[in-house]
C-alpha positions in Angstrom: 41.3 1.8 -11.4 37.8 1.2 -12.2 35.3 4.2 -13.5 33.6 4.8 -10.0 37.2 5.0 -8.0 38.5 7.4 -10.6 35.3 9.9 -10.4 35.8 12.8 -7.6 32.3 14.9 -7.0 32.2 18.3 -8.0 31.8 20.2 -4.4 29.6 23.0 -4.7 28.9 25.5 -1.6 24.8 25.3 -1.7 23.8 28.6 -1.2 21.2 30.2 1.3 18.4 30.3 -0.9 19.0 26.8 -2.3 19.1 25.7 0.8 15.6 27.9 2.0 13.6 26.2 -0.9 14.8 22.6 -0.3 13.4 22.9 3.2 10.3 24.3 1.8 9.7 22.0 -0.7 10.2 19.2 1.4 7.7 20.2 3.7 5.1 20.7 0.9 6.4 17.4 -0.3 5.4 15.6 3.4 2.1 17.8 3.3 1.3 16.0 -0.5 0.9 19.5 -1.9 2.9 18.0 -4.7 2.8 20.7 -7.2 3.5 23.2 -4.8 6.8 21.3 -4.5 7.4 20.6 -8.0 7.6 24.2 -8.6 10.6 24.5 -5.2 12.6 22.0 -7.0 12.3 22.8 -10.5 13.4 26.3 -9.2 16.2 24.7 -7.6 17.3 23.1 -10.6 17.2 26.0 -13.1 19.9 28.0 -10.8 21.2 24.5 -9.8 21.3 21.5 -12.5 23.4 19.5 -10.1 21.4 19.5 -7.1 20.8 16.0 -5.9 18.3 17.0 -3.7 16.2 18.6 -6.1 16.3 15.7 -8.9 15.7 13.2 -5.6 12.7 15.3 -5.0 11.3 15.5 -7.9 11.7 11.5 -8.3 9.9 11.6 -5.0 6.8 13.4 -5.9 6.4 11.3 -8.9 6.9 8.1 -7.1 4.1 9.1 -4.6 1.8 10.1 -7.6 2.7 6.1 -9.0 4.8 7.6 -12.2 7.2 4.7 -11.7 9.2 5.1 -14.8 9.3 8.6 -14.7 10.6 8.4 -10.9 13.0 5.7 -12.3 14.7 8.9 -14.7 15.7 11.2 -11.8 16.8 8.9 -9.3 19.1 7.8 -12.3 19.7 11.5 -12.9 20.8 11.4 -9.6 23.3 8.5 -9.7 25.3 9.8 -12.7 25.9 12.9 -10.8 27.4 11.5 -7.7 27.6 7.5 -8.1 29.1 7.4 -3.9 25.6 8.6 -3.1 23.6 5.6 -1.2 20.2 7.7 -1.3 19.3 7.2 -5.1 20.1 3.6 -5.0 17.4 3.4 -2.0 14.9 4.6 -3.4 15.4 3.6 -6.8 14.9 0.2 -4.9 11.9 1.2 -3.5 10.2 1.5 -6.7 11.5 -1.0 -8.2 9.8 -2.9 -5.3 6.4 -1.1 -5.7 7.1 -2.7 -9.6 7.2 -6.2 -8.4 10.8 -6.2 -10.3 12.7 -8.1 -7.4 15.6 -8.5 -8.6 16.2 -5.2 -9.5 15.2 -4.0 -6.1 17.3 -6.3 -4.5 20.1 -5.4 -6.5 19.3 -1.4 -5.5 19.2 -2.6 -1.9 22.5 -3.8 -2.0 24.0 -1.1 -4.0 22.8 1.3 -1.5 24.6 -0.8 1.5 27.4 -1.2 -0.2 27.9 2.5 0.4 26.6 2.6 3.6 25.6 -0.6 5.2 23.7 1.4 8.2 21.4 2.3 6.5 18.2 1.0 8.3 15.8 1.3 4.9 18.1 -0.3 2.7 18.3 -3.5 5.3 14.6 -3.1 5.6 13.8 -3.2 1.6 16.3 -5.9 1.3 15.1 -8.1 4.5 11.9 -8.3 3.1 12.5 -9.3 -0.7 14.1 -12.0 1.4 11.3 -12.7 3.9 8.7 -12.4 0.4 10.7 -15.7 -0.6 11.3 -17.1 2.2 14.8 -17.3 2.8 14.3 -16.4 6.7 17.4 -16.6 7.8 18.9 -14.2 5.8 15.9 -12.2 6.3 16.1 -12.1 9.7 19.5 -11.2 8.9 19.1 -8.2 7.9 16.7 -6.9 10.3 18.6 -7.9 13.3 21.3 -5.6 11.7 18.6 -3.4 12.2 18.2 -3.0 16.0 22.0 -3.8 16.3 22.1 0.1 15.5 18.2 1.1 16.7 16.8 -1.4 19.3 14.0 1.3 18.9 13.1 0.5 15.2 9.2 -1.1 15.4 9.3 -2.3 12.0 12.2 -4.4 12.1 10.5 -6.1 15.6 7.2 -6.7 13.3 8.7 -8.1 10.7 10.6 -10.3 12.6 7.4 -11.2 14.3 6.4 -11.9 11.0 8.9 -14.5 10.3 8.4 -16.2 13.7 4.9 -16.6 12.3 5.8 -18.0 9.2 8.1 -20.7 10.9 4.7 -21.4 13.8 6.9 -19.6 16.9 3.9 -18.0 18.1 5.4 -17.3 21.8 8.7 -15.7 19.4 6.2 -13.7 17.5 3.9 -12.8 20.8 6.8 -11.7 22.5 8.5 -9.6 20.3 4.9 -7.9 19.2 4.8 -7.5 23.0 7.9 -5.6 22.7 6.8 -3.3 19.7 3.9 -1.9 22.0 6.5 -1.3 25.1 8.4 0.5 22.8 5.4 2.3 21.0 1.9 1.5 22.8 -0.3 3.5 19.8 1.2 1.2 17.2 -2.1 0.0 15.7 -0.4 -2.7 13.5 1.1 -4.5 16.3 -2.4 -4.8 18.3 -4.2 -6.1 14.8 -1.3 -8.7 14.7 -1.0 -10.0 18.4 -5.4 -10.4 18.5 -4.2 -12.6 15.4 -2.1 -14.3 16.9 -4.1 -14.8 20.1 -7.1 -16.0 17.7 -4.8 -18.4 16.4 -3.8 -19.9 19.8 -7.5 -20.2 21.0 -7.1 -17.4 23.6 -10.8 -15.3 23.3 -10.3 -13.8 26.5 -6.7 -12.2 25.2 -8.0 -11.4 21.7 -10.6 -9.0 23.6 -8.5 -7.7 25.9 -5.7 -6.8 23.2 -8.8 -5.2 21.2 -10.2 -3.6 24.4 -6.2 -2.0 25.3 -6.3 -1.0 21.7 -9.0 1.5 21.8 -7.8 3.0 24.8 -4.4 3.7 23.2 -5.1 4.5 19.8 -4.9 8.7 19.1 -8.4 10.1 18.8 -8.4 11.4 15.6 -7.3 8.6 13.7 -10.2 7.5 12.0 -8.4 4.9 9.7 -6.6 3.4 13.0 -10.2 2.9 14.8 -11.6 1.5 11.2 -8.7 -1.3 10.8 -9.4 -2.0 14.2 -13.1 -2.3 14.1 -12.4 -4.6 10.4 -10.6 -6.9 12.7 -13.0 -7.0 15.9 -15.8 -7.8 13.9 -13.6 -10.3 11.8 -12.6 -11.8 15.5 -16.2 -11.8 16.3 -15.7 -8.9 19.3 -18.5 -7.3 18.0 -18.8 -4.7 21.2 -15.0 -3.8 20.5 -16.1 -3.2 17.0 -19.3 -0.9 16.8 -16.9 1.1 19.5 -14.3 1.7 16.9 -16.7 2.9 14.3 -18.6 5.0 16.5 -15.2 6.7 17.2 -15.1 6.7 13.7 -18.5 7.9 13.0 -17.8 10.7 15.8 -15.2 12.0 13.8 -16.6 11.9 10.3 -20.9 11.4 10.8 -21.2 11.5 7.1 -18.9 8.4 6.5 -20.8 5.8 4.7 -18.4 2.5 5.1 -18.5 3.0 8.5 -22.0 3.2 8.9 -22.0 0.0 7.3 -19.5 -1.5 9.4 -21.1 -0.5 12.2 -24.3 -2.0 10.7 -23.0 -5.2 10.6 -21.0 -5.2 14.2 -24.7 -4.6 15.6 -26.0 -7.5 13.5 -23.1 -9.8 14.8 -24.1 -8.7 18.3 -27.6 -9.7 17.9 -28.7 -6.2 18.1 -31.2 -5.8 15.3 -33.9 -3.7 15.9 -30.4 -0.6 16.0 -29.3 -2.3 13.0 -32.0 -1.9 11.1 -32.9 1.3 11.7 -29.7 2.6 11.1 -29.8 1.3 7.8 -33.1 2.6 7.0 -31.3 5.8 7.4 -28.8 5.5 4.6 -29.5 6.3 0.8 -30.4 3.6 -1.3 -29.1 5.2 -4.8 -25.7 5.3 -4.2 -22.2 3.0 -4.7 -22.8 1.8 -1.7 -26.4 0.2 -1.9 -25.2 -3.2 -3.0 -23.8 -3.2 0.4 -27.1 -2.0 2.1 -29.1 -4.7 0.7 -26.7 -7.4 1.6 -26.7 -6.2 5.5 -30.7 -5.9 4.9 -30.6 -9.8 3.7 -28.4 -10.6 7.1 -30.7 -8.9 9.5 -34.1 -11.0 7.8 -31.4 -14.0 7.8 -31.3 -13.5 11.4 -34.5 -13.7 11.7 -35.0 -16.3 10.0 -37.3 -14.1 7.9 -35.6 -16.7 5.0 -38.0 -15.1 1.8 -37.3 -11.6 2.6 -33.5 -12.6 2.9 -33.6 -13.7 -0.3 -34.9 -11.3 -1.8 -32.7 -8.9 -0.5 -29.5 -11.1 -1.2 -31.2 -10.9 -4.9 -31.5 -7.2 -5.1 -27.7 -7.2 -3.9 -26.8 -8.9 -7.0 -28.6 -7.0 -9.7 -26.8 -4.1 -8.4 -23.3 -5.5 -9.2 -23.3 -6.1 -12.7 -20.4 -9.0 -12.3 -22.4 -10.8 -9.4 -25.7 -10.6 -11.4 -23.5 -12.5 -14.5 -22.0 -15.0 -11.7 -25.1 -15.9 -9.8 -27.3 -15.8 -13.0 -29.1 -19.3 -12.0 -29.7 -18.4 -8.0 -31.4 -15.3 -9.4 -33.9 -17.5 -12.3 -33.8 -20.1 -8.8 -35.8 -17.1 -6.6 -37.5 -15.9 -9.3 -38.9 -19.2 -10.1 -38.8 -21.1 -7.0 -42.3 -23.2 -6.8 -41.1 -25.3 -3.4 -41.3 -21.8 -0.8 -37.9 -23.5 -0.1 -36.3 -19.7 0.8 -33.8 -21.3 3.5 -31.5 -23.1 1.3 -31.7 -20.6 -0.8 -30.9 -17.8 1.8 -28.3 -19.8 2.8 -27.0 -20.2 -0.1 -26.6 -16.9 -0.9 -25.8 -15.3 2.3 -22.1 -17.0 3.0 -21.3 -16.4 -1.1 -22.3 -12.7 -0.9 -20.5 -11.8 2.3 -17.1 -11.7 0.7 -17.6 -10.2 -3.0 -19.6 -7.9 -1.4 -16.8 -6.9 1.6 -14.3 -6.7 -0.9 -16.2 -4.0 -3.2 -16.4 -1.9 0.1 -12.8 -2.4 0.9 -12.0 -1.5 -3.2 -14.5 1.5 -3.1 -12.9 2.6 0.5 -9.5 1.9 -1.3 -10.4 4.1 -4.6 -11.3 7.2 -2.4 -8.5 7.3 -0.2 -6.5 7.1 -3.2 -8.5 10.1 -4.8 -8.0 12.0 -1.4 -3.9 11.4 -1.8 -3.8 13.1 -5.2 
């Protein structure tokens, strides 16, 4: 007989008040008050050094905090106490896959299945290690096992959209998209996907639509929802779908800076701006942000055709990024010494080059508060 069939758990009755502060704890643990539900489950553990729970929710808090190793320890804890228990090996996996170590993920995932093979995150995890390298079938595999025991299970259905897309079966992927929103019409991630997919086919008329259905569905106060939604709209060129969703944004939050500038640049693609510019007038010019405010400045003079005043926007939109002043070094010494009043080709060299350095420092700024917001 082999170590793990010789080992027998050690039952323990849990008691009430165990049983009280493991409830708690998880609660504090789903509302991110994480040291709130450190101190439940350290609590636990000092009257209880073999609680699984407890260990599992420590490793929990410090995975959310991104203390990988450290989340690593107790779900190992965990796994010497009772080795027949599939939860440890789950989410052991699911760091291990927020480490970009594969292998050892995939090897959690099926360690976890081997003790219970119905269990929906483990197939998940493993499905898309699989998908990630393109081994579809077996992918697809797995997340057929999926709605074999939940037909209900959305994420399963996108991701096997997901591989239909990757193999160029667009009706496969439309229709099973189509699917996800029967089963849960306010799922934001399946709209984004099926305008894509729409947009990829041609079909104008349905990416608007899908946008337009999207607003009506999505819940009122979700302010990230409406802003993925906008990012896409204006991306798809539905500008009108687009300053909607930030003004839903902007009517829950009025103070929110990136989607003032979203919205800035939704009334720019509609041709409205006169609205655009004064709203940016209105924003401060001394902030994180102001790299951005010049850049939308330079679009609206683009626009225009107002080519030298473009430029020298799109110019004071570099010297406020330190990297982009170091990268565009000769456009720069090119405006500042320009002798031929040529501004066009210079605007329009600048203008397509700036749009996406300068996107992706809002999307890293927008990224970098959220995550200050979560701890």
């Amino acid at each position: 007989m082999n170590q793990t069939s010789q080992w027998k758990p050690a039952v323990k009755r849990v008691s009430t008040g165990e049983r009280e502060r493991l409830k708690k704890g998880k609660v504090l643990l789903r509302q991110k008050r994480y040291d709130e539900a450190l101190t439940e489950f350290n609590a636990i553990l000092e009257n209880n050094p073999r609680s699984i729970n407890a260990l599992l929710g420590i490793g929990l808090i410090c995975m959310k905090q991104e203390q990988f190793d450290e989340a690593l320890t107790w779900f190992e804890r965990a796994k010497s106490l009772d080795p027949l228990q599939p939860k440890p090996y789950l989410l052991e996996g699911a760091v291990l896959s927020r480490q970009e170590n594969m292998e050892g993920a995939e090897q959690a995932f099926r360690a976890a299945l081997a003790l219970d093979p119905r269990l929906q995150r483990a197939l998940l995890g493993l499905g898309e290690i699989l998908l990630s390298r393109q081994r579809y079938g077996e992918a697809l595999a797995q997340f057929r096992e999926v709605l074999r025991y939940n037909p209900q299970q959305t994420a399963a259905r996108l991701l096997v959209a997901k591989i239909h897309m990757e193999q160029n079966k667009i009706d496969e992927a439309i229709r099973e998209i189509q699917t996800v929103l029967e089963i849960d019409p306010k799922q934001i991630k399946a709209y984004l996907r099926l305008a894509r997919l729409y947009a990829t086919c041609g079909d104008q008329e349905k990416v608007l639509s899908t946008l337009d259905l999207a607003l009506t569905k999505l819940p009122k106060d979700n302010s990230l929802a409406y802003l993925k939604l906008g990012r896409l709209a204006s991306d798809l060129k539905c500008y009108e779908v687009a300053e909607k969703a930030f003004r839903e944004v902007l009517g829950l939050y009025p103070k929110r800076m990136i989607a003032q500038l979203y919205l800035v640049e939704s009334l720019i693609g509609a041709d409205k701006l006169e609205e655009a510019e004064a709203c940016l007038k209105k924003l401060p010019m001394n902030n994180e942000f102001s790299a951005l405010v010049h850049k939308l400045m330079g679009d609206i003079y683009h626009q225009r055709k107002q080519f030298r005043m473009a430029v020298e926007e799109y110019r004071a939109t570099i010297l406020s990024i330190p990297e982009l002043a170091q990268e565009h070094a000769s456009l720069i010494e090119e405006a500042d010494n320009d002798q031929n009043d040529d501004w066009e080709s210079l605007a329009e060299t600048y203008q397509p080059s700036l749009t996406n350095t300068v996107t992706e420092q809002a999307e890293r700024m927008r990224g970098n508060r959220a995550r200050r917001r979560d701890q």
